[in-house]
C-alpha positions as CSV (number, residue, x, y, z in Angstrom):
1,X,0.0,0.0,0.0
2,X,1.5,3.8,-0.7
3,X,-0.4,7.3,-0.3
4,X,-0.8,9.8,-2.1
5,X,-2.0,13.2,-0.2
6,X,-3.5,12.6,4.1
7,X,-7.1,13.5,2.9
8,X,-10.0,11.8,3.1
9,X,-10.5,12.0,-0.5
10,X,-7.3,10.8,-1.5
11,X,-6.7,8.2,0.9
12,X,-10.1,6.4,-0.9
13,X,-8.2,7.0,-3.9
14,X,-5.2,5.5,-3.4
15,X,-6.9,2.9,-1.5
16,X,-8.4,2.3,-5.1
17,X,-5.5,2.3,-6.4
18,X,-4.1,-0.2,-4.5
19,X,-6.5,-2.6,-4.5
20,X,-6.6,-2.5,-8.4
21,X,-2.8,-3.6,-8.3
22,X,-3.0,-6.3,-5.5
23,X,-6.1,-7.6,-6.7
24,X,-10.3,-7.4,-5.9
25,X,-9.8,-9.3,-2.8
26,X,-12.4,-9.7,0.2
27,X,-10.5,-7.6,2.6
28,X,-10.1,-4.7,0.6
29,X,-13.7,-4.4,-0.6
30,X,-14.5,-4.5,2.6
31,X,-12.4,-2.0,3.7
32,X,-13.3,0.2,1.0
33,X,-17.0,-0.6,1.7
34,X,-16.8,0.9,5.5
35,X,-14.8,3.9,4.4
36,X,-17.9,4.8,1.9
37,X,-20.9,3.9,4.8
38,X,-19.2,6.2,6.5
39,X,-19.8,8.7,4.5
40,X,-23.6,7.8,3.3
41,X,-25.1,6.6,6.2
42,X,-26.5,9.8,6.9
43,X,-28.1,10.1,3.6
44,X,-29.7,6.6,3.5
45,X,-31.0,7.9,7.3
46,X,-32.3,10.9,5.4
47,X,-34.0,9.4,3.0
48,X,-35.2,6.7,5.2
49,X,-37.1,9.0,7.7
50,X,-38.2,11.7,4.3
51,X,-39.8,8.5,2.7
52,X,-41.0,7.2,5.9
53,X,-42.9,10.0,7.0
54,X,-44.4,11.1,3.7
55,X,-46.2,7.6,3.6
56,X,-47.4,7.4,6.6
57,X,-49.8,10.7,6.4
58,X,-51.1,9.5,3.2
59,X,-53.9,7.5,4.4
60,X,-55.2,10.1,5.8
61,X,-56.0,12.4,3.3
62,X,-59.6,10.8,2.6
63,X,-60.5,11.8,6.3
64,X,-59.3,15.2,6.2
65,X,-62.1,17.8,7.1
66,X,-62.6,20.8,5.1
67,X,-63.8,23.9,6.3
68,X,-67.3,23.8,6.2
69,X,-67.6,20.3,6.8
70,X,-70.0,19.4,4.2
71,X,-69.1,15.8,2.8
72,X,-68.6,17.3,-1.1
73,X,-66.3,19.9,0.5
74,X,-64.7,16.7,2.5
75,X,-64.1,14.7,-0.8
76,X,-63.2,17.9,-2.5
77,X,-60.4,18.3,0.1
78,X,-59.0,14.8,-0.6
79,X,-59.3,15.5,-4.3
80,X,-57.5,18.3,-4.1
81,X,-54.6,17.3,-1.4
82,X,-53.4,14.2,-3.4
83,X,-52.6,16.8,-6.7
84,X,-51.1,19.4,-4.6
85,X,-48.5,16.7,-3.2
86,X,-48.4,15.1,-6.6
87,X,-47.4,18.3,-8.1
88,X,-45.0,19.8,-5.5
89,X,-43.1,16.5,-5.1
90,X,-42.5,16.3,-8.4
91,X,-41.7,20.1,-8.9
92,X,-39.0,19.8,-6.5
93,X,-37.0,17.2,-8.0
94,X,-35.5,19.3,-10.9
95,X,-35.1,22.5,-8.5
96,X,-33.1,20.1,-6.5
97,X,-30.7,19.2,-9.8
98,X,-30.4,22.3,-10.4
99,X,-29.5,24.1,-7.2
100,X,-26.4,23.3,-5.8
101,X,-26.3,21.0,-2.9
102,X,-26.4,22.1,0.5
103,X,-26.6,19.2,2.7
104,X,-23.1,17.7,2.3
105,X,-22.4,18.3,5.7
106,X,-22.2,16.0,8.1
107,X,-25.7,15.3,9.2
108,X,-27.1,18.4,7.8
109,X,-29.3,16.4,5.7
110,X,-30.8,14.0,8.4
111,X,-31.6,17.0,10.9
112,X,-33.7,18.9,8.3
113,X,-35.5,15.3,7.7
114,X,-36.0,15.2,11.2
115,X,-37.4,18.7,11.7
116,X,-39.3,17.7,8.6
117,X,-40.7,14.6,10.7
118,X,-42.5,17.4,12.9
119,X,-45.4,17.9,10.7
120,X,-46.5,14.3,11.2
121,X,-48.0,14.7,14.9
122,X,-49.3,18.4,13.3
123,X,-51.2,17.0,10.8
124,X,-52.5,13.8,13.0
125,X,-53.6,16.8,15.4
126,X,-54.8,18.7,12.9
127,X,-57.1,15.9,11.7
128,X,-58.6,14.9,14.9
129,X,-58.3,17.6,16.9
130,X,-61.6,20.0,17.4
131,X,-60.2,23.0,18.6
132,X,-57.6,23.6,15.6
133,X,-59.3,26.4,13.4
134,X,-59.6,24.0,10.0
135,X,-58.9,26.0,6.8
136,X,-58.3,24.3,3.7
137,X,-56.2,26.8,1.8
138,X,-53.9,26.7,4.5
139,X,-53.7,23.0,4.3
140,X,-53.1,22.9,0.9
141,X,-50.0,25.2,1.4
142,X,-48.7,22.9,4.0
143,X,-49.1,20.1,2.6
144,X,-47.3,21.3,-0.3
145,X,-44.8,22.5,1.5
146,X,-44.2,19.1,3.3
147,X,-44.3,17.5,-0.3
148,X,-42.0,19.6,-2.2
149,X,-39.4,19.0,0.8
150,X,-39.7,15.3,0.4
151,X,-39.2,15.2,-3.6
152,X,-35.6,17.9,-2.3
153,X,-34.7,16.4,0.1
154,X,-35.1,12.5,-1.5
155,X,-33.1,13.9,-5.0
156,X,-30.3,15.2,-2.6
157,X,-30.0,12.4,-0.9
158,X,-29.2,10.5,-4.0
159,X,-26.7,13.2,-5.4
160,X,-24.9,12.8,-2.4
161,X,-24.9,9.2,-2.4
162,X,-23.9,9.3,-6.2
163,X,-20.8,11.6,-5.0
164,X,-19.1,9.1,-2.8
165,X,-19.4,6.2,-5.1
166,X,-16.9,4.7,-7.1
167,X,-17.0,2.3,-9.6
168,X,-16.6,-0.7,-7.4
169,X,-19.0,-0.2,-4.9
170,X,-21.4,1.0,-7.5
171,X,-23.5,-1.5,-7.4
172,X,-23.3,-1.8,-3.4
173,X,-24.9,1.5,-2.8
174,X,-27.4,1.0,-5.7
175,X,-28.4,-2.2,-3.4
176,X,-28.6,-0.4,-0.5
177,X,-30.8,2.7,-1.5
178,X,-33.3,0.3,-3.2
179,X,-33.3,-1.9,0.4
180,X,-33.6,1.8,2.3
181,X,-36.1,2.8,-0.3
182,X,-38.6,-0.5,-0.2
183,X,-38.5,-0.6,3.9
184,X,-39.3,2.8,4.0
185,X,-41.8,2.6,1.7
186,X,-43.1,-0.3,3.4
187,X,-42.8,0.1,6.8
188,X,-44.8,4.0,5.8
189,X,-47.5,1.9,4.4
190,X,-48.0,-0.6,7.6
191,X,-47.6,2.2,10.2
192,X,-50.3,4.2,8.1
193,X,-52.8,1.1,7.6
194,X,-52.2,0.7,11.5
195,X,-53.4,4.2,12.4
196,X,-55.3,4.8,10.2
197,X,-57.5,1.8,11.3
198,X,-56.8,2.2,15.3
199,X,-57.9,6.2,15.2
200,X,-60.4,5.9,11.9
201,X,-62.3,3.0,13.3
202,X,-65.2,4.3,14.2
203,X,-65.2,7.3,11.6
204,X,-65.0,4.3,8.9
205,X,-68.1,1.9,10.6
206,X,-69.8,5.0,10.7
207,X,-69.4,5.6,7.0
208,X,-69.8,1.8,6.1
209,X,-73.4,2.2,7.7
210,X,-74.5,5.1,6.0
211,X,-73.4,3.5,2.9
């Protein structure tokens, strides 16, 4: 083994280098491997929690009362909430390739996810709560808000990730954001189905019967 500069940077690099000349053997890849978690795990945390929490509210955009409480306003609402977070989520994910980065420190990127993860109990305490003023306009800003942060945050997540890559471990950290990806994805969906159906269940008898 030799080195080139005492960075972090080049250190990985001549790392490379020397493992290209002794040969792809298991030690070094898995040296090389810890050197770049290192580096992404807060990313993948980032986008775990950005993913996670975006799913999870979902559910509960049928139940969402509007303003004046009238059941076309209500389904109106719902109507209406799904395109505003269908639109700002995808909005966001050019703006994010085009503006530079600004999460590449050091856990910058899972804090704002974090203070991101905030709006969850809002929004649960929005829905159920009777003494929360409802407006729907207002909603609809938050909401997109939330949504546009997700599709930011998620596309710099994946920049970063694509940053501290190299060729070997490629495919590595292509198999670890789709295994981030799916159990966020899918532990969202089971914590929604789970609340929704421990604080909807009597809202949804209720609308079973009248149907």
């Amino acid at each position: 083994h030799f080195y080139l500069a005492t960075s972090d940077s080049d250190d990985f690099a001549s790392n490379e280098i020397g493992s290209s000349l002794l040969g792809p053997g298991r030690h070094d890849s898995l040296s090389m491997w810890k050197q770049v978690k290192s580096r992404v795990k807060d990313p993948f945390w980032g986008l775990f929690v950005t993913i996670y929490c975006s799913i999870v509210i979902f559910p509960f955009y049928s139940f969402v009362p509007s303003s004046d409480g009238s059941l076309i306003s209500d389904m109106r609402l719902a109507r209406n909430l799904v395109y505003v977070k269908t639109i700002c989520d995808s909005f966001s994910r050019p703006i994010a390739a085009m503006v530079p980065v600004r999460y590449r420190a050091k856990g910058r990127l899972l804090l704002t996810s974090l203070v991101r993860a905030l709006f969850v109990p809002f929004f649960l305490l929005y829905l159920f709560s009777s003494s929360i003023p409802k407006n729907d306009y207002c909603l609809y800003v938050l909401i997109g808000v939330f949504s546009f942060s997700s599709g930011y945050l998620k596309t710099c997540a994946y920049q970063i990730t694509g940053e501290f890559s190299s060729v070997r471990m490629q495919e590595q950290l292509t198999n670890w954001l789709n295994i981030i990806y799916n159990g966020s994805l899918e532990l969202g969906i089971l914590t929604g189905i789970i609340l929704r159906y421990t604080l909807l269940r009597h809202r949804i008898e209720a609308l079973n019967d009248d149907i």
